[in-house]
TIKOL-571110 format. One record per atom (N, C-alpha, C): residue number from 1; atom name; x, y, z. Coordinates in nm, 3 decimals. Each point is the difference from the previous one (the first is absolute). Layout:
<sites>
> seq atom east north up
> NUM CA X Y Z .
...
</sites>
This chain:
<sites>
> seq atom east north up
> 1 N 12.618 -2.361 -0.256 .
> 1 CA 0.097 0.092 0.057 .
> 1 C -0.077 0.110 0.073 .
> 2 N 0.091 0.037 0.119 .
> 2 CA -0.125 0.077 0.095 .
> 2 C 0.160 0.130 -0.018 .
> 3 N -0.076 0.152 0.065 .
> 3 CA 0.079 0.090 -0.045 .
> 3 C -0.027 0.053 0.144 .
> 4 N 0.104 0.046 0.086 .
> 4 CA -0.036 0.064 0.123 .
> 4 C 0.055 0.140 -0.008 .
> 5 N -0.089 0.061 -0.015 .
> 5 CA 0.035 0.210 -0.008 .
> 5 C 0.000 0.039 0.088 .
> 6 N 0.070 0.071 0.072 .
> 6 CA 0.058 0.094 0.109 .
> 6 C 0.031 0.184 -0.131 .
> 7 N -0.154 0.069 0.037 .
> 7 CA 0.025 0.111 -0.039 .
> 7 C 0.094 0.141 0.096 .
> 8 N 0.078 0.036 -0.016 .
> 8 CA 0.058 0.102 0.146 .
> 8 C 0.011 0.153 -0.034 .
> 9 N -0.034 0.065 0.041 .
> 9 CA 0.035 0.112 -0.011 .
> 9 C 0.107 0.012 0.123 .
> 10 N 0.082 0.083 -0.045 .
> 10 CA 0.121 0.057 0.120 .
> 10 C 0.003 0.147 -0.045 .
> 11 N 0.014 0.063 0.151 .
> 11 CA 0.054 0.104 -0.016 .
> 11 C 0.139 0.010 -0.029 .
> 12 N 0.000 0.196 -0.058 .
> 12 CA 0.133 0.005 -0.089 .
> 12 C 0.136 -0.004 0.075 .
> 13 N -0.043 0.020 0.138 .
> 13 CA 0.126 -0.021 0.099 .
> 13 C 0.082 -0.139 0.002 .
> 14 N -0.088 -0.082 -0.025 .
> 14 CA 0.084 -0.120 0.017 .
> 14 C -0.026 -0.113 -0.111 .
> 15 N -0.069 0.023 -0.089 .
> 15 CA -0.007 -0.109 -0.159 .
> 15 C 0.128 -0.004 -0.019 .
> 16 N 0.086 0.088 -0.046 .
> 16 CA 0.129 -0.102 -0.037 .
> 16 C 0.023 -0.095 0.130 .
> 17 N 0.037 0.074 0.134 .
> 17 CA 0.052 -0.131 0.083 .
> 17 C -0.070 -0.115 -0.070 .
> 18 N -0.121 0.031 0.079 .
> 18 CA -0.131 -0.125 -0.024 .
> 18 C 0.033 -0.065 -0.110 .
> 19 N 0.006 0.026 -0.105 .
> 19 CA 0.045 -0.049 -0.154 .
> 19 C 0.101 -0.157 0.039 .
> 20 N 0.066 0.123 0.029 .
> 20 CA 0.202 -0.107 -0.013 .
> 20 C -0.032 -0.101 0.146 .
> 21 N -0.072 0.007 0.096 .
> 21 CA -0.056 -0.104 0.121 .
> 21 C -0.097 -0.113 -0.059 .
> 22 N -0.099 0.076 -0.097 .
> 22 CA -0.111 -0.110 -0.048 .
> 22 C 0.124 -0.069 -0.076 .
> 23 N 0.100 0.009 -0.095 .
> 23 CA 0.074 -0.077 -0.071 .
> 23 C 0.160 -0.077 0.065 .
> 24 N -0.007 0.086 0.111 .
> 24 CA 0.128 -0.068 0.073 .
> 24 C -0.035 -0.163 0.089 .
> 25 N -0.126 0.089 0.058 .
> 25 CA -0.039 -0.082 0.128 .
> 25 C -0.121 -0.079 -0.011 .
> 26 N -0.122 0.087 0.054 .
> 26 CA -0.113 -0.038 -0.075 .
> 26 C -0.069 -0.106 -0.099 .
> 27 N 0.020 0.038 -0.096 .
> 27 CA -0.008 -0.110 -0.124 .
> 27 C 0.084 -0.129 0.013 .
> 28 N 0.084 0.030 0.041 .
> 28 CA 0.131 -0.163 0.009 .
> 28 C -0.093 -0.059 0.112 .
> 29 N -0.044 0.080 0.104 .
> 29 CA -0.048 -0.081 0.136 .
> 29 C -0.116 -0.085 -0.124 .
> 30 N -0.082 0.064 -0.023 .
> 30 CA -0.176 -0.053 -0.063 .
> 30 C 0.104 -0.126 -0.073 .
> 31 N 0.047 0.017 -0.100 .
> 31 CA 0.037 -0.057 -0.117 .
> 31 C 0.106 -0.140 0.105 .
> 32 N 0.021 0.002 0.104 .
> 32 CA 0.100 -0.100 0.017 .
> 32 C -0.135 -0.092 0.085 .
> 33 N -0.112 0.029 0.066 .
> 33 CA -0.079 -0.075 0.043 .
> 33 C -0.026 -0.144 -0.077 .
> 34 N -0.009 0.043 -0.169 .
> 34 CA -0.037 -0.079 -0.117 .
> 34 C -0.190 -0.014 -0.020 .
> 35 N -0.047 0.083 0.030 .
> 35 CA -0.161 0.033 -0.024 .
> 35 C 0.036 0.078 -0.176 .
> 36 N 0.087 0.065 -0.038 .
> 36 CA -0.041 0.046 -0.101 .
> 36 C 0.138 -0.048 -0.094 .
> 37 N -0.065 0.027 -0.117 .
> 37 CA 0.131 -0.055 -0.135 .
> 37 C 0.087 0.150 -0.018 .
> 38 N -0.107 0.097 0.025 .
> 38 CA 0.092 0.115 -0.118 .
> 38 C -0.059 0.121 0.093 .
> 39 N 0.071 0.104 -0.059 .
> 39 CA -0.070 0.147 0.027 .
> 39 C 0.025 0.083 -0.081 .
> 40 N -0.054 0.102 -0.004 .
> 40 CA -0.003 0.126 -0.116 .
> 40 C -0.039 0.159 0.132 .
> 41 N 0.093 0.101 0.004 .
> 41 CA -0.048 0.132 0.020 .
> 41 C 0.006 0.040 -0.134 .
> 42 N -0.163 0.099 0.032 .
> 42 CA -0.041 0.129 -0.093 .
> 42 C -0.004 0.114 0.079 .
> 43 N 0.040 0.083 -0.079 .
> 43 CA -0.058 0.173 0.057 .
> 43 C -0.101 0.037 -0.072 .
> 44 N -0.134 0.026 0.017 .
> 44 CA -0.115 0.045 -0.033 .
> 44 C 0.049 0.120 -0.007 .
> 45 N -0.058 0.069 -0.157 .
> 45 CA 0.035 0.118 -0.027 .
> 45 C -0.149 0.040 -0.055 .
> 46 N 0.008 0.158 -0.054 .
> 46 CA -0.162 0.064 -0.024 .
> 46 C -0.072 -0.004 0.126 .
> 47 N 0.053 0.016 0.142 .
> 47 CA -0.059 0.000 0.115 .
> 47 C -0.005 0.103 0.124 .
> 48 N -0.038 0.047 0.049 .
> 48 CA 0.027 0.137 0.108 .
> 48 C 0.115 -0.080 0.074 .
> 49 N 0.081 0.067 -0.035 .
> 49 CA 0.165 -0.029 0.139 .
> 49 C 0.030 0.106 0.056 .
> 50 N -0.086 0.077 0.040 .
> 50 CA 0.009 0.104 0.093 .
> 50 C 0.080 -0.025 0.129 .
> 51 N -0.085 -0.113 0.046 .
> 51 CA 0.049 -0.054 0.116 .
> 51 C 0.153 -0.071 -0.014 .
> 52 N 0.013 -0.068 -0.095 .
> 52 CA 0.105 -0.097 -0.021 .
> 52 C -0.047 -0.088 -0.094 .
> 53 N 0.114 -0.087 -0.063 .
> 53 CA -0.006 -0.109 -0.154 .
> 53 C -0.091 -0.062 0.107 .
> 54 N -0.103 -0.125 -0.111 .
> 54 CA -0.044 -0.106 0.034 .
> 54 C 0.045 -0.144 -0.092 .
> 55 N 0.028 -0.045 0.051 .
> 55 CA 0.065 -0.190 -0.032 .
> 55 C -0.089 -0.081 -0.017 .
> 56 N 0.023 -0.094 -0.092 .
> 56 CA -0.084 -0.107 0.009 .
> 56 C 0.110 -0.155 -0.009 .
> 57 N -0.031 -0.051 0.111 .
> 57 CA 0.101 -0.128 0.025 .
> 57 C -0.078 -0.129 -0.050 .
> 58 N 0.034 -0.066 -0.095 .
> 58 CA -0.139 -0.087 -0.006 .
> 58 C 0.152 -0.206 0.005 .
> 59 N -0.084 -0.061 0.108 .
> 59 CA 0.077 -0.120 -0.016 .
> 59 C -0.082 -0.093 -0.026 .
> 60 N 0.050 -0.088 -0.080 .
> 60 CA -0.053 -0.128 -0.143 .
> 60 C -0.038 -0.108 0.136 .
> 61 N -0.092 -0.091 0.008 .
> 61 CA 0.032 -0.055 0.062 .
> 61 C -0.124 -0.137 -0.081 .
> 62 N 0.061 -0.139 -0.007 .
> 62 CA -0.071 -0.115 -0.050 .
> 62 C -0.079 -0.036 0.020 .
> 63 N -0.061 0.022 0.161 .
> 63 CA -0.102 -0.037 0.018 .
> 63 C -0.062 0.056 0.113 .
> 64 N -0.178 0.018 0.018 .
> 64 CA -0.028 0.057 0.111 .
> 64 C 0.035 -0.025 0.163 .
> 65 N 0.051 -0.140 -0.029 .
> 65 CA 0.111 -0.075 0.149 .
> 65 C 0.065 0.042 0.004 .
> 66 N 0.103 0.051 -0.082 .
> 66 CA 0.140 0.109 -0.005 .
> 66 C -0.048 0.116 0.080 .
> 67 N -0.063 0.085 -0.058 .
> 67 CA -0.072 0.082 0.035 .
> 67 C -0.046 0.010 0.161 .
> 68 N -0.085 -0.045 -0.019 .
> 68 CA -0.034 -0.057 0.165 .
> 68 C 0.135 0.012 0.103 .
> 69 N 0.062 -0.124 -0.068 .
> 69 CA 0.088 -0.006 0.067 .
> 69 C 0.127 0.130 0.121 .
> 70 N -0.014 0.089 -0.111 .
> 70 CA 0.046 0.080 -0.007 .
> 70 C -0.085 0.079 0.075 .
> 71 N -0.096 0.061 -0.041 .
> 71 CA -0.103 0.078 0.103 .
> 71 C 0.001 -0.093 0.133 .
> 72 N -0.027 -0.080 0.066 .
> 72 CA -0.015 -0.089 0.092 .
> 72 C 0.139 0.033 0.094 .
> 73 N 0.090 -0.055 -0.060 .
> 73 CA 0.139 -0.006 0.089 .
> 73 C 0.136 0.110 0.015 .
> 74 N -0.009 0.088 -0.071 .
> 74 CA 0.053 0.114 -0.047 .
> 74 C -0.017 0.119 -0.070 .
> 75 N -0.080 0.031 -0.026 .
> 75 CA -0.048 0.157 -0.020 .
> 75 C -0.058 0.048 0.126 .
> 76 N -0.018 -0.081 0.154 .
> 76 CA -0.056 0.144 0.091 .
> 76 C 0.187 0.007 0.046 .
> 77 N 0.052 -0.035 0.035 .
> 77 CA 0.098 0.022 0.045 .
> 77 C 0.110 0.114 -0.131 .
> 78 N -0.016 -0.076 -0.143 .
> 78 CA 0.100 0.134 -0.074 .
> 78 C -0.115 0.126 0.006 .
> 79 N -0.115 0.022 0.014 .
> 79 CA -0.100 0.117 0.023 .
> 79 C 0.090 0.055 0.106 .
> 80 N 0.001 -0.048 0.121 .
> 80 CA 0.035 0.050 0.122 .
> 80 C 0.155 0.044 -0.029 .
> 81 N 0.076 -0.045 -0.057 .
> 81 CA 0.145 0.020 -0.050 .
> 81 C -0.022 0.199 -0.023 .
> 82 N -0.051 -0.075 -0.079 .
> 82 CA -0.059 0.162 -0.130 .
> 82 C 0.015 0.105 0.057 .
> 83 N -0.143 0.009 0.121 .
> 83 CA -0.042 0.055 0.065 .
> 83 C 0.082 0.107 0.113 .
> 84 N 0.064 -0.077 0.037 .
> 84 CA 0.089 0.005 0.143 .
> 84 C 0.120 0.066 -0.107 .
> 85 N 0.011 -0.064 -0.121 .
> 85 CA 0.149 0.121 -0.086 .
> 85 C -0.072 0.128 0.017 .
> 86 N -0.096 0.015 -0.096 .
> 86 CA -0.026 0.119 -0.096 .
> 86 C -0.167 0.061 0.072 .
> 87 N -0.048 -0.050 0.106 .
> 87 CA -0.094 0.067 0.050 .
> 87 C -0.091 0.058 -0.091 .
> 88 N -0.076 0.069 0.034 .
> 88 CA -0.071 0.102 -0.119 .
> 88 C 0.024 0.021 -0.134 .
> 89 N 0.119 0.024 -0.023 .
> 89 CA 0.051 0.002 -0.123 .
> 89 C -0.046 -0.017 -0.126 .
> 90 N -0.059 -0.112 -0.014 .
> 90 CA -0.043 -0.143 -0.075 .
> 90 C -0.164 0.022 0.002 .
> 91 N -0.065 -0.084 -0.073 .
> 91 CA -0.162 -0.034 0.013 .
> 91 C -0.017 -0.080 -0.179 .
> 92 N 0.008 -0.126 0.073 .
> 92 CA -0.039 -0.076 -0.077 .
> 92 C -0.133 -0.093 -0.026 .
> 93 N -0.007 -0.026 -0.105 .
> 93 CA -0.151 -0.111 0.004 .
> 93 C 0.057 -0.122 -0.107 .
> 94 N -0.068 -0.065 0.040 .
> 94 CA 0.023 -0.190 -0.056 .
> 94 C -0.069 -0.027 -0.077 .
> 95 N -0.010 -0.090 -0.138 .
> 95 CA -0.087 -0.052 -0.061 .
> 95 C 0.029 -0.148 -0.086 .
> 96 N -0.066 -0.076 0.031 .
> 96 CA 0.037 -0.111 -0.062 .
> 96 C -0.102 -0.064 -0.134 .
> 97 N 0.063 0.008 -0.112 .
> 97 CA -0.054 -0.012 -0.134 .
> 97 C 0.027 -0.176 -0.066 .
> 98 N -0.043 -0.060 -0.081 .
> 98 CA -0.013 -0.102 -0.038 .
> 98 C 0.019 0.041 -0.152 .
> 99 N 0.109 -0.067 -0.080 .
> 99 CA 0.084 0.032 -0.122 .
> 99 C -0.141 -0.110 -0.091 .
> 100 N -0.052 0.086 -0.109 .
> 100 CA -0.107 -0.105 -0.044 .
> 100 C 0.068 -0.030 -0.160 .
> 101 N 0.051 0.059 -0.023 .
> 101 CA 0.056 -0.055 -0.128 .
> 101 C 0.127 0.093 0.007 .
</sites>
């Protein structure tokens, strides 16, 4: 099982929108491709949110072909989605982990 993390900080102007978009829109887009089984948001807490909350989006995915898959044919285009919403706003980083037990 491979784990794909999308950490975000948002500013405080627009995290709720952003919130209720990553769960309206967003997520249904990733999740209807079929690269991943599941997803989980966290809010990282014990952290400077001066700026705004930071998120952690992490999606399950079976295999590093899933994965791939997914990076390959659809993540530059929902990036560019993102982007073109919420501009500046946002600043995220990616990480992809391997579930060992």
């Amino acid at each position: 099982m491979f784990i794909y993390n999308i950490t975000t900080q948002v500013s405080w102007g627009i995290h709720e929108e952003w919130l209720k978009w990553q769960l309206s829109e967003h997520i249904p887009q990733i999740m209807d491709k079929g690269c991943f089984l599941k997803y989980q948001i966290l809010k990282l807490l014990e952290i400077d949110d001066t700026e705004g909350p930071t998120y952690a989006i992490q999606y399950y995915a079976e295999s590093k072909a899933d994965y791939n898959r997914h990076i390959e044919l659809y993540a530059p285009e929902l990036r560019k989605t993102a982007s073109a919403r919420w501009g500046e706003q946002f600043v995220s980083f990616r990480t992809l982990m391997q579930v060992v037990h």
